[in-house]
Each structure stands twice: as structure tokens, then as C-alpha cells.
C-alpha positions, -999 to 999 in steps of 0.1 A, spaced: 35 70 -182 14 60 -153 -18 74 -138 -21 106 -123 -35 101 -86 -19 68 -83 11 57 -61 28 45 -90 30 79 -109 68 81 -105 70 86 -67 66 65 -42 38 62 -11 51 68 23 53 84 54 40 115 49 21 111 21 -17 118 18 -45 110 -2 -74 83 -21 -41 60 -29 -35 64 8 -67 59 21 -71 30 -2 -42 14 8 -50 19 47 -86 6 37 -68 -27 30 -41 -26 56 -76 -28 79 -92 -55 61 -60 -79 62 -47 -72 100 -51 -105 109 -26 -117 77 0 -93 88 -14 -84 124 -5 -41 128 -37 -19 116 -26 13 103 -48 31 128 -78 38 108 -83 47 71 -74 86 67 -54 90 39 -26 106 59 6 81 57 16 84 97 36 62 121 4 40 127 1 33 84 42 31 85 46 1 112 12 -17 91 29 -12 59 62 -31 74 42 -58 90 28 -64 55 58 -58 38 77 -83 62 48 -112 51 51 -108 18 86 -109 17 99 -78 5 120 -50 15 113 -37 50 116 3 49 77 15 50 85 28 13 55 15 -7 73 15 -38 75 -9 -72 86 -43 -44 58 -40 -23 30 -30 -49 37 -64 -66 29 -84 -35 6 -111 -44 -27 -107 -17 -30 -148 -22 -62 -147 -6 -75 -122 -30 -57 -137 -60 -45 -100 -68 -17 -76 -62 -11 -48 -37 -14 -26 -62 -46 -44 -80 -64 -44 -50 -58 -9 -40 -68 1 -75 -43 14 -90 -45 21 -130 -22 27 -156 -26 49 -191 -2 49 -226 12 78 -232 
């Protein structure tokens, strides 16, 4: 079972979707334009067309999938900069149960 609060509780982030996970997520979109080069507009935790066209420009570099759904593909993308996942570096946890 996975986190509550997290984007990997059983659903997927995307447009549409709101919250920290989001905000977190556009928090890093912002910090690595210049890898991927679209910045999701700000760090809001509302998932809109702005976050949607960021998350396809990162999904696009690392080589995944692109449909804006931040699911299981794109969490896993290694940051290689950072030495640490999508999902890692946005903070996502995970409990036993």
C-alpha cells in the first residue's frame, strides 16, 4: 500500500489534479526547465495546460511515454543530474501495510 498524499497512491497525477504532490512536482519542473526547456507556469499545485505541456517536455527527455499522465513510467525517470528519481526528488514515500 502506498502513501496517502502521494502521486503514487493508486491513481495517477495529471491534468486536473491538485495538491503538495503537485506543487512539488511543478517546484521541480521550474528548477530543471533548462533540461527539458517548458516551465509549468509557476508552482500552484493545480495540474493545468501550462504543468501538462512541462510534464511532456520532461517526459519526452527522459524517454518515456508522451501523454502528460505522471504515472509509474515517468516517476522512475532517473534526474541524472540529481542522481535520483522523479519520484525521489519530488518526495514521494511509501508505507507496508
Amino acid at each position: 500500500m502506498r502513501a496517502s498524499g502521494g502521486g503514487r497512491q493508486g491513481s495517477d497525477v495529471h491534468e486536473g489534479s491538485s495538491g503538495q504532490v503537485v506543487r512539488s512536482l511543478q517546484t521541480l519542473l521550474v528548477n530543471g526547465v533548462g533540461e527539458w526547456g517548458t516551465p509549468p507556469g509557476g508552482a500552484d499545485g493545480q495540474f493545468g495546460p501550462k504543468t501538462l505541456a512541462s510534464v511532456k517536455a520532461f517526459q519526452k527527455w527522459g524517454h518515456v511515454a508522451t501523454d502528460g499522465i505522471v504515472g509509474d513510467q515517468t516517476w522512475d525517470v532517473s534526474l541524472h543530474a540529481m542522481s535520483k528519481t522523479l519520484e525521489t526528488a519530488v518526495g514521494l514515500q511509501y508505507v507496508v501495510g
